[in-house]
C-alpha positions in Angstrom: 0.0 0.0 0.0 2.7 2.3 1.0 4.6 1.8 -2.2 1.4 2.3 -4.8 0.6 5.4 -3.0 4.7 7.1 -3.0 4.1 6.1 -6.8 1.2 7.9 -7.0 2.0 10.4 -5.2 5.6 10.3 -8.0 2.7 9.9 -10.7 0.7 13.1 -9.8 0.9 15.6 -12.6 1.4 19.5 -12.0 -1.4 21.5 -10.3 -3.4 23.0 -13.7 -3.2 27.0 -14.4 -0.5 28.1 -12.6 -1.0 31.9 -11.8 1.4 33.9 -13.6 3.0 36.5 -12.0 0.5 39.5 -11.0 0.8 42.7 -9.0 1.6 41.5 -5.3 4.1 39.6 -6.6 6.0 43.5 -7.9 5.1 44.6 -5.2 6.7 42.1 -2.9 10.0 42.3 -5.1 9.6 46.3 -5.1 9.6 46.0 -0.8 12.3 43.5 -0.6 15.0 44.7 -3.0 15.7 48.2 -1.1 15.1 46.0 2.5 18.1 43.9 1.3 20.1 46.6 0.5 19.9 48.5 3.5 20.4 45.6 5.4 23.6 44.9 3.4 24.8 48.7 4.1 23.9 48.9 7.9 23.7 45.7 9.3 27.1 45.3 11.3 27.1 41.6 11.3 26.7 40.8 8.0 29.6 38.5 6.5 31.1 38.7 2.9 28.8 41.6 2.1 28.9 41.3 -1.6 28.3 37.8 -1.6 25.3 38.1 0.8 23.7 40.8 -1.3 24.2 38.7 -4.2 22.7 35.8 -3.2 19.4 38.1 -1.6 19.0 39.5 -4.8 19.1 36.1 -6.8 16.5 34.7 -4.2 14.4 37.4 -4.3 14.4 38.0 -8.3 13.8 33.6 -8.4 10.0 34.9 -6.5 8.5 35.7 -9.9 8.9 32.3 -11.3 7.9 30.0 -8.0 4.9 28.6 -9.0 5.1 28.5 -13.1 8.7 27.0 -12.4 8.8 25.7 -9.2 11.6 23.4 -8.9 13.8 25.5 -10.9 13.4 28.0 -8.3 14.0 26.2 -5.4 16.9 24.2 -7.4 18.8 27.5 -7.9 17.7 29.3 -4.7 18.8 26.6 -2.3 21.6 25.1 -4.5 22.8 29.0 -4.4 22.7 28.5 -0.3 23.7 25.0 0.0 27.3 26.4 -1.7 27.8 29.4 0.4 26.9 27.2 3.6 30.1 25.4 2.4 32.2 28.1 1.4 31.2 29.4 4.9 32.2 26.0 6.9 35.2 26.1 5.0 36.1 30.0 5.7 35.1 31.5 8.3 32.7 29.3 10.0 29.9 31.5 10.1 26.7 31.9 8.3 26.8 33.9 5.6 23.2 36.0 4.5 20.4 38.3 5.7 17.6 38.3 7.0 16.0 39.4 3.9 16.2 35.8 2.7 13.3 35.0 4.7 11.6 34.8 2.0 12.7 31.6 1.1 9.7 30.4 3.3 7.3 31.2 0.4 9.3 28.0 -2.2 8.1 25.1 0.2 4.4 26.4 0.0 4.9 27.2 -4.2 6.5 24.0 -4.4 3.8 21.4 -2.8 1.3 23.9 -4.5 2.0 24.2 -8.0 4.8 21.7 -9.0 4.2 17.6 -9.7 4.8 15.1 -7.3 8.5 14.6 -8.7 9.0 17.8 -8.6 7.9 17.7 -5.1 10.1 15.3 -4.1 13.1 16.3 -5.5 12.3 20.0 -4.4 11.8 18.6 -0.6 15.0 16.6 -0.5 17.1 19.6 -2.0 15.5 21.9 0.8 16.5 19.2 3.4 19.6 19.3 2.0 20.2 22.7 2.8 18.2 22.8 6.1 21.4 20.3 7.3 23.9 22.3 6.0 22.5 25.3 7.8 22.4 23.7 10.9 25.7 22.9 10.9 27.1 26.4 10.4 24.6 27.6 12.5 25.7 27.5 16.3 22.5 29.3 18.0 21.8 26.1 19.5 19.2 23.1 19.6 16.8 25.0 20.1 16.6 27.5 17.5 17.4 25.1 14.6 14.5 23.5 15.1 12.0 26.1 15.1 14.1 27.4 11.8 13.7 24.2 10.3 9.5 23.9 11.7 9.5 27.6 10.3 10.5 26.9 7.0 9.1 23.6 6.6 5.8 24.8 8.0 4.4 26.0 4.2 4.8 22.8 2.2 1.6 21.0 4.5 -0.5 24.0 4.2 0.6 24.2 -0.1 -1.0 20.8 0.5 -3.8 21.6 2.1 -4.6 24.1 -0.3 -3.9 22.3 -3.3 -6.1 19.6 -2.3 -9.3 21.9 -1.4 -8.8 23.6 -4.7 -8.2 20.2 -7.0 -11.3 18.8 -4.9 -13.3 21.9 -6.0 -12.3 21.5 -9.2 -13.1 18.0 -9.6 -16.6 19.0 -8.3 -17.4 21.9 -10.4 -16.4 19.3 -13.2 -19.1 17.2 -12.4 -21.8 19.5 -12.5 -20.7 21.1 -15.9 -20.3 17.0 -16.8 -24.4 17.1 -15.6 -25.5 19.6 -17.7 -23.9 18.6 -20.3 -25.7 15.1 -19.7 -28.8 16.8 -19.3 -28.9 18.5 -22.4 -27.7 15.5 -24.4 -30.7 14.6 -23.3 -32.8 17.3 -24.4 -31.1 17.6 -27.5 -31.5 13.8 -27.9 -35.4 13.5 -27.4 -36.1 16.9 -29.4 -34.4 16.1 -32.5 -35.5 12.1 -32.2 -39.4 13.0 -31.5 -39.1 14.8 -34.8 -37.3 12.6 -36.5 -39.7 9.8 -35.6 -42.2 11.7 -36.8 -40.5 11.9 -40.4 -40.2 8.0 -39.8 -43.9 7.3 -39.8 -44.9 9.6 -42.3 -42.2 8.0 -45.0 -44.0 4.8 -43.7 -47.6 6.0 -44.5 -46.2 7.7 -47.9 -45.1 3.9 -49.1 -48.8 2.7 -48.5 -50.8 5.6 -50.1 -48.0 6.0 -53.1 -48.7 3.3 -55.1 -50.7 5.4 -57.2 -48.3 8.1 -57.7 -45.1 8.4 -59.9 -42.2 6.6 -59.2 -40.5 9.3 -58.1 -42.7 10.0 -55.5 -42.3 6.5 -54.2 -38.4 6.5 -54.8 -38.1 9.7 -52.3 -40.4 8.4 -49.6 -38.2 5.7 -49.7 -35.0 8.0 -49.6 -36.8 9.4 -46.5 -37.6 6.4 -44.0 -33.9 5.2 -44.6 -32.6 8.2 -44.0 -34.5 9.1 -40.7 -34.3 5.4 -39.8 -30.6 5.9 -40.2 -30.4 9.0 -38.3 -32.6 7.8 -35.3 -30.5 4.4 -35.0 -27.4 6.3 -35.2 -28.7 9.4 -32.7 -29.8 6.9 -29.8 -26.4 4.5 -30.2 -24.4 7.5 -29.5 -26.6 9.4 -26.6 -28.1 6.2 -25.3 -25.5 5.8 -22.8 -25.6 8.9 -21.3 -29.1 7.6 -19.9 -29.4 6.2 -16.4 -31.5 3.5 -17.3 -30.9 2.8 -21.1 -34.6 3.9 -21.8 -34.7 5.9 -24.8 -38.2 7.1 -24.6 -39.0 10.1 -26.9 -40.6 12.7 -25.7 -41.1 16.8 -26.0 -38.8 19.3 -23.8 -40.7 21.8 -22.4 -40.5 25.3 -24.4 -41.5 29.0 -23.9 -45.0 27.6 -24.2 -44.5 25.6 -21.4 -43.1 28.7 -18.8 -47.1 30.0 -18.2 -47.4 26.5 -16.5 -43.8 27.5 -14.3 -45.0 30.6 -13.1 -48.4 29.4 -11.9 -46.7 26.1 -10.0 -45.1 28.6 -7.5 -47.2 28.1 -4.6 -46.0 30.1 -1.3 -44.1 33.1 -1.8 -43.2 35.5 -4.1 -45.9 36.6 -6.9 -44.0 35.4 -10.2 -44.6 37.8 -13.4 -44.0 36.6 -16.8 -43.6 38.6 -19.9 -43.1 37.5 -23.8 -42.0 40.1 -26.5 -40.3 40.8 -29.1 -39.7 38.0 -32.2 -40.1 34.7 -30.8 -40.8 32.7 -33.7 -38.8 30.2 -35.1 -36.9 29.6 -31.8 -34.8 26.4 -31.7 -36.8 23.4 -29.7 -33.2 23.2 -27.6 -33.1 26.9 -27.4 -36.5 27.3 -25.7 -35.6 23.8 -23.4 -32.3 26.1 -22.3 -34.5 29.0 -21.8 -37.1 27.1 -19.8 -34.4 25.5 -17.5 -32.6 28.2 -16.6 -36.0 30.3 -15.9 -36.9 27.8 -13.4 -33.6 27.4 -12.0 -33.4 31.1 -11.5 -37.0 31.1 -10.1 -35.8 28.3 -7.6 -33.1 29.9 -6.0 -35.1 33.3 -5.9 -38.2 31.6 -4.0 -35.0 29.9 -1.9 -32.7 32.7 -1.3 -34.6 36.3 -1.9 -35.4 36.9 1.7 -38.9 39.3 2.0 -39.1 39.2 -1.5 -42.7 39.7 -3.1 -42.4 39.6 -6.7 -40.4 37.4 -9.4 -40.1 39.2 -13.0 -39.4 36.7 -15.7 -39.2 38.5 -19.1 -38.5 36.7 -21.9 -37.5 39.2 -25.2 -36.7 38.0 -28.5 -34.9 40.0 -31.6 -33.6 39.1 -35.2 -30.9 36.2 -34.3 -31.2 36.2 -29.9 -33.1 35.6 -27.4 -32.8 37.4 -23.8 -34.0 35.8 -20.8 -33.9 38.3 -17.5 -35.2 36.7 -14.0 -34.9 39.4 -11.2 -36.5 39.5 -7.8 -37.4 42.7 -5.5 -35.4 40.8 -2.1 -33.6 42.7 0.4 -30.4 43.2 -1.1 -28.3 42.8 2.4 -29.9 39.5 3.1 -29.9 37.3 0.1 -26.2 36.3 -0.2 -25.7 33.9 -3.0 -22.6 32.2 -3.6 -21.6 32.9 -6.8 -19.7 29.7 -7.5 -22.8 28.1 -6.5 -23.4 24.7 -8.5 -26.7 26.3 -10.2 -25.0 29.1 -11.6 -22.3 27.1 -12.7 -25.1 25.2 -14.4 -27.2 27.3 -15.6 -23.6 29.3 -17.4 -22.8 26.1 -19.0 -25.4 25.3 -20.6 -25.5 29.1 -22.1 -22.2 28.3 -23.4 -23.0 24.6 -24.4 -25.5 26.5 -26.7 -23.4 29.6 -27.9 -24.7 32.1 -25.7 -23.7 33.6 -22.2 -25.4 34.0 -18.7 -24.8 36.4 -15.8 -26.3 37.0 -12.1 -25.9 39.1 -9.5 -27.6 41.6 -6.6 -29.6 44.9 -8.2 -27.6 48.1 -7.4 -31.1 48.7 -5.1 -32.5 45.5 -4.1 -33.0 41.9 -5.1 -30.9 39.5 -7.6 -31.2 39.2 -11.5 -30.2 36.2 -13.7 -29.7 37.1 -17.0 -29.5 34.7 -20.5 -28.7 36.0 -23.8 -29.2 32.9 -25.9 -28.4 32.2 -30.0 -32.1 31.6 -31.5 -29.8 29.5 -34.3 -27.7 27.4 -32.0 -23.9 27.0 -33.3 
């Protein structure tokens, strides 16, 4: 057991997106340069100036690459002290750098954080490495070397820690965009087949009544039921799996015809207001499922969330080539916190993208939340 998990733990790739350097990182280089160098120039204590200053400016300039490079950085930055902690037992016996170098605490965290688990590894052992040679040109006593070692060591289990929550969120928010996506296979599945079935039966019931007609009548019928026979076969082979229970029943995804019937099942609580305008013809059957689901997702978490809230506005406004969907409530404002990496949001925004469009929420400037859809009517 112990040996399959150190090779996964070897195994495990690099942590995804690794930040790349932003302001605080400037700014952190901008406050330790000039801290260095004062220390260099007043510090009393300080041994083999130049060399010190040098090696706080090469650890300090190695920052800005910890966590797109990590063991790079702590390869050079550590190698860098592990040699001077030689050249010191060698020379003069005592430890050679500033206190500026610090900083070094922030490469155990970077490491466990961003690199892979061989990186990791080797980045550990090279720190150790160095943590030994320290002690031993360090004479301040038991005491003191250990809480320097607990001190510097103390980052890599919380880069861990951190790591894990985030890779666990990840994997989570993965799972509901892998649901939607299900979902809407779905949709898309028993839309397209419904009709498609339809075209089926009616190539069916052409054969019998075209025995009278031309030829060529008969011949396209034909053409028809193989075709749509074809398509249906090859539609359910490829989405039937997605189903829970293999059932590939057909039937019709609700539509904007169907959101009359969501705004009158809200039983308790807020009043729910719906308004069609605009051009809403020839809208997409997986269009209007999108525009339905979202509507009474965003309906949900109002009646849930919007706290003394007394009316639900869904508007519904269609124009040459989109459609907008806005769903806003009148809550208070200070008391309808909504977390927006919720796992309905994060639904209801992929399936906008799934179909080419986009989808944003968030609190009124005033009062209440609104959810907002701008969907394709021609889905890409």
């Amino acid at each position: 057991m112990l040996r399959n998990a150190t090779r996964a733990l070897w195994a495990e790739p690099r942590a995804p997106k690794p930040p790349q350097r932003v302001w605080r990182d400037w700014a952190l280089i901008a406050l330790l340069l000039p801290t260095a160098i004062f220390e260099t120039i007043f510090r009393e204590d300080v041994v083999w100036r130049p060399v010190a200053l040098v090696l706080a400016v090469v650890v300090i300039g190695a920052l800005l690459w910890r966590r797109t490079h990590p063991l790079a950085v702590v390869a050079v930055t550590f190698g860098l002290v592990i040699l001077v902690d030689i050249a010191s037992l060698i020379g003069t016996g005592e430890p050679v750098g500033l206190y500026t170098n610090v900083c070094v605490v922030l490469l155990p965290y970077s490491l466990v954080r961003w690199g892979s688990g061989r990186e990791v590894g080797i980045g550990l052992a090279i720190i150790v490495a160095a943590l030994i040679l320290g002690l031993l040109s360090d004479s301040s006593g038991v005491g003191d070397a250990v809480g320097g070692t607990l001190f510097l060591l103390f980052p890599a289990p919380l880069g861990a820690a951190v790591r894990s929550f985030t890779t666990s969120r990840a994997r989570e928010l993965d799972q509901v965009r892998l649901r939607e996506r299900e979902q809407l296979a779905r949709e898309l599945h028993d839309t397209v087949a419904h009709h498609v079935s339809a075209i089926a039966i009616r190539a069916q019931a052409g054969r019998v009544v075209a025995a009278s007609h031309p030829e060529a009548a008969l011949d396209a019928l034909v053409v028809i039921e193989e075709e749509a026979s074809r398509t249906l076969a090859e539609m359910r082979s490829m989405v039937g799996g997605l189903r829970d229970n293999g059932a590939a029943a057909l039937r019709p995804q609700p539509g904007l015809a169907d959101l009359e019937r969501l705004a009158r099942s809200i039983g308790d609580g807020p009043r729910v207001e719906l308004v069609l305008s605009g051009d809403l013809e020839n809208l997409g059957s997986s269009v209007g499922a999108a525009i339905y689901r979202i509507a009474q997702e965003s309906i949900t978490n109002a009646v849930r969330h919007a706290r003394h809230a007394t009316r639900i506005d869904v508007r519904v406004t269609g124009d040459h080539d989109c459609v907008r969907l806005t769903v806003s409530d009148d809550g208070d404002a200070g008391l309808t916190p909504r977390n927006p990496l919720g796992y309905g949001l994060v639904g209801m925004t992929e399936r906008a993208s799934l179909l080419g469009g986009t989808f944003t929420a968030g609190p009124d400037p005033g009062r209440g939340w609104t959810a907002e859809a701008m969907l394709p009517k021609a889905v890409r």
